[in-house]
C-alpha positions in Angstrom: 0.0 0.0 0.0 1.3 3.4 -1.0 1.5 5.9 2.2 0.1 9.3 2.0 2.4 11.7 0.5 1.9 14.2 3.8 3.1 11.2 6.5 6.6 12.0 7.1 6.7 14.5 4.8 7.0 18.2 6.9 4.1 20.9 6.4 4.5 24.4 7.3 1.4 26.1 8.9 0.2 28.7 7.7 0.3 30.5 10.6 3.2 28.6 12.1 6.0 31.1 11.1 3.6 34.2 13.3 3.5 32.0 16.3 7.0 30.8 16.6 8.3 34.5 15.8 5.8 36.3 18.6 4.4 38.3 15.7 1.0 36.5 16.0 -1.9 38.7 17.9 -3.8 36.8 20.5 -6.8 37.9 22.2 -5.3 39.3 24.9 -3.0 41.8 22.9 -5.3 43.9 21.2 -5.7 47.3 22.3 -8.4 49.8 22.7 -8.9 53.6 24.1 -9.5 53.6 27.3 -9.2 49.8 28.0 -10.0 48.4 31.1 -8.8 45.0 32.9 -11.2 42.2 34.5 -9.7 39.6 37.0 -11.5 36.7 38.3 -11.7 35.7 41.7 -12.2 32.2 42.4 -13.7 30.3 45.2 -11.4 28.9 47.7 -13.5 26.5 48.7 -15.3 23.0 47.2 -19.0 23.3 48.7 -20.9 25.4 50.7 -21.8 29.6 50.9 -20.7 33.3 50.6 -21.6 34.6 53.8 -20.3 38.3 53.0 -17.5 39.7 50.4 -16.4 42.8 52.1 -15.4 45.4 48.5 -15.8 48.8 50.6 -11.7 49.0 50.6 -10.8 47.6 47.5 -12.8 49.8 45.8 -11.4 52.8 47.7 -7.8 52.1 45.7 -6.3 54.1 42.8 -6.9 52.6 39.4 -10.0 50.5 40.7 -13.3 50.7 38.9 -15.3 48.7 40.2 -16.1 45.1 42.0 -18.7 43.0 40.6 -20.0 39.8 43.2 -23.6 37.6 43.7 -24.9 41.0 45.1 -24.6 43.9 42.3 -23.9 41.8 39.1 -25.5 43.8 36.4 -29.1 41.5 35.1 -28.5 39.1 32.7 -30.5 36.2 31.4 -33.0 34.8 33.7 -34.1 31.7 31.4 -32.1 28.3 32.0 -31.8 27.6 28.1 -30.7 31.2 27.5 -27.5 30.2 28.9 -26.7 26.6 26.9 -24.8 26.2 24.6 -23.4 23.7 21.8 -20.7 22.3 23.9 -22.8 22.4 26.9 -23.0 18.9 29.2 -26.3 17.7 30.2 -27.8 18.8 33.2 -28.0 21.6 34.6 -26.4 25.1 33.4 -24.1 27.5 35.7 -25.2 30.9 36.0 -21.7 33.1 36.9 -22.6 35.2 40.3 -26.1 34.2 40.3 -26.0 33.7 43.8 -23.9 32.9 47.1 -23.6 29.2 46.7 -20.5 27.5 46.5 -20.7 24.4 43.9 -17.3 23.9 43.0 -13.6 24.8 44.0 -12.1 27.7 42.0 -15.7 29.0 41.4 -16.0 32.4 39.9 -17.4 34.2 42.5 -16.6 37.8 42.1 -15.0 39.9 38.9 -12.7 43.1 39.6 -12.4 45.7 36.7 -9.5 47.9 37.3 -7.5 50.4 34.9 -4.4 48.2 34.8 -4.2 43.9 34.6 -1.6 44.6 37.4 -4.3 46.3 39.6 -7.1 44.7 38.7 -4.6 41.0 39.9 -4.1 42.7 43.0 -6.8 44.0 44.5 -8.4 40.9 43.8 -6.3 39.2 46.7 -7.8 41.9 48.7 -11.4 40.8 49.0 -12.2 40.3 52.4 -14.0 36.8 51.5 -16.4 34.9 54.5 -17.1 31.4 53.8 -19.9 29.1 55.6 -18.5 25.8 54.4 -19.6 21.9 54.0 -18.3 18.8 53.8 -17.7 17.4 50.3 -16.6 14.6 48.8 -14.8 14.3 45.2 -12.8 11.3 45.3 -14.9 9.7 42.1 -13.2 5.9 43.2 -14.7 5.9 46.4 -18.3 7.2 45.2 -18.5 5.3 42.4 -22.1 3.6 43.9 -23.3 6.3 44.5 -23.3 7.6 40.9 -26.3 8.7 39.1 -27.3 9.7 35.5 -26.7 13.3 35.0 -30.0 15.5 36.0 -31.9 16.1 32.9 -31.4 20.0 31.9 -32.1 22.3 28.8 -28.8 22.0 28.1 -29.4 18.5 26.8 -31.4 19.8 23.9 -28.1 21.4 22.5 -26.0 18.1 23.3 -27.8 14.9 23.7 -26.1 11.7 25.2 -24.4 8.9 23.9 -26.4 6.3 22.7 -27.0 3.1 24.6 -24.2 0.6 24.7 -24.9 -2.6 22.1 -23.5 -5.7 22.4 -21.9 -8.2 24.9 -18.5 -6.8 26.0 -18.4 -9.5 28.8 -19.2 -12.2 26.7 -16.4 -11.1 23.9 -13.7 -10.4 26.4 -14.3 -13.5 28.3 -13.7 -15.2 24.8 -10.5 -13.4 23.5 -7.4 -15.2 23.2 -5.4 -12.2 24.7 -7.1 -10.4 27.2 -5.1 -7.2 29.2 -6.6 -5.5 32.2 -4.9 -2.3 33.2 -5.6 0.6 34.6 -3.7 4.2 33.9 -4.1 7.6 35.4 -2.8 10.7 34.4 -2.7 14.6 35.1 -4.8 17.4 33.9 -3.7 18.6 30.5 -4.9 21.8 28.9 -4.8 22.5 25.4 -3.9 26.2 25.9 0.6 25.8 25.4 0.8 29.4 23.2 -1.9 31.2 23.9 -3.7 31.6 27.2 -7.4 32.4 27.8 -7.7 35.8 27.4 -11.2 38.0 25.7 -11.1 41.1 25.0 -14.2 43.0 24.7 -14.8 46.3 22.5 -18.0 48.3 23.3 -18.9 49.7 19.4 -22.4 51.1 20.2 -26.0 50.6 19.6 -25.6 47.3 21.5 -22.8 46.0 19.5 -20.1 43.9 20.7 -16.5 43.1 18.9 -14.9 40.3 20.7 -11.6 38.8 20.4 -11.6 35.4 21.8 -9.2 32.2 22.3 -11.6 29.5 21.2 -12.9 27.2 18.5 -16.3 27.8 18.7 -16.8 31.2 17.5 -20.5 30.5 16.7 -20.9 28.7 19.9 -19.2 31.8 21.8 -21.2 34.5 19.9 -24.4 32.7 20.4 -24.1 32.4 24.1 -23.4 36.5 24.5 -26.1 37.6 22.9 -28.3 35.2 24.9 -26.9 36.1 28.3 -26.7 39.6 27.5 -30.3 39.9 25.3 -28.5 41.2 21.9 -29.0 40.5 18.4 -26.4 37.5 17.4 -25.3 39.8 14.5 -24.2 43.0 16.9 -22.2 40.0 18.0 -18.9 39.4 16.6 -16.4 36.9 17.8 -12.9 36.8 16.1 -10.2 34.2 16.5 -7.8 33.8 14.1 -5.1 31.7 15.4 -7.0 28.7 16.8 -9.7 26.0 15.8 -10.1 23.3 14.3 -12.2 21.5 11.0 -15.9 22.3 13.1 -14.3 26.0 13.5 -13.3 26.2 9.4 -16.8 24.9 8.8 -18.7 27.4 10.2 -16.8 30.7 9.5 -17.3 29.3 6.1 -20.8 29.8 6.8 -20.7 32.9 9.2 -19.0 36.8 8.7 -18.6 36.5 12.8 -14.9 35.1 12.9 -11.4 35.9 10.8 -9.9 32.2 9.8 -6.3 32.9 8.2 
């Protein structure tokens, strides 16, 4: 059998020489008049409730804007399916500062918007944060009988799940000639190595929103804003020009709402 000329043979990207060189523009390195920087603050704990995020001082420093938490987030969406989206699990969706509840550690529980990134990092470890926490457990090895099929949610409209299992793997395996039973763990891996997760957000008007974004699913992204947010999808435009992959090609074939180089 004749190989594929392309195996073994070496292919230069088209954007491959902009990446290696620094000259490609991420989503964190375009600029705007009078920009301002969001950090996120995360939950430091795994379950339980905010029972007060003290702002008063952070807010009183130089360069600060403002600190956004459960209590003064600006209304978005109320509707459950307002906030799936394509890639969305089932179950049930997360609403960002809906409320003081603590579901998962590293939780995004309150957002300072400051006139520097520096600023807007630090005054973030200033929060004066009270917890009310509960026990948890997240070892999956040791709950596995207590598992359940994931809640039904609206977000399964967008996703369904996998189909049912066919066939007799038992049955098969117990009749194989070589059989190997192993088991293999590994760390988290994210697929982020050049560029980091960045947005940044131009206000152009009338509603309209230009966003530069690190993802694949420009669609998916510009879809979920204007359904949090209540705009028209095409005041939305989502641009990301150095990643994606064939599903990202396909639809900025079809769609004036991302750049593909």
């Amino acid at each position: 059998m004749e190989k594929a000329p392309s195996i073994g043979t070496p292919v230069s990207r088209l954007e491959g020489r902009l990446k290696v060189t620094g000259t490609a523009k991420y989503a964190g390195e375009y600029d705007a008049p009078d920009l301002l920087y969001g950090y996120v603050v995360n939950s430091t704990i795994t379950k339980g409730k905010i029972k007060s995020v003290d702002i008063s001082e952070v807010e009183k420093m130089d360069g600060v804007i403002k600190v956004f938490t459960h209590k003064n987030r600006p209304s978005t969406a109320w509707f459950d399916f307002q906030y799936a989206d394509m890639d969305a699990p089932p179950g049930t969706v997360f609403k960002p500062l809906k409320d003081n509840i603590i579901r998962y550690n590293g939780q995004p529980i309150a957002l300072v918007v400051a006139e520097t990134f520096e600023m807007a990092r630090y005054a973030a470890t200033k929060l004066g944060i009270e917890y009310e926490e509960e026990t948890f457990e997240t070892d999956l090895e040791v709950n596995l009988e207590k598992s359940k099929d994931p809640k039904k949610g609206l977000a399964s409209l967008l996703k369904p799940p996998p189909p049912e299992p066919t066939g007799d793997f038992d049955k098969a395996y117990e009749d194989s000639f070589v059989k190997t039973d192993l088991m293999f763990s590994h760390g988290t891996e994210h697929h982020n190595p050049m560029e980091m997760y960045a947005s940044t957000v131009i206000y152009e008007g009338k509603d309209k929103l230009k966003i530069f974004d690190k993802t694949q699913g420009t669609i998916n992204s510009q879809m979920y804003v204007a359904n949090v947010f209540g705009l028209k999808m095409k005041n939305v435009q989502v641009i990301s020009p150095f990643v994606g992959g064939m599903d990202s090609a396909q639809v900025c074939a079809l769609s004036s709402s991302c750049l593909w180089p």
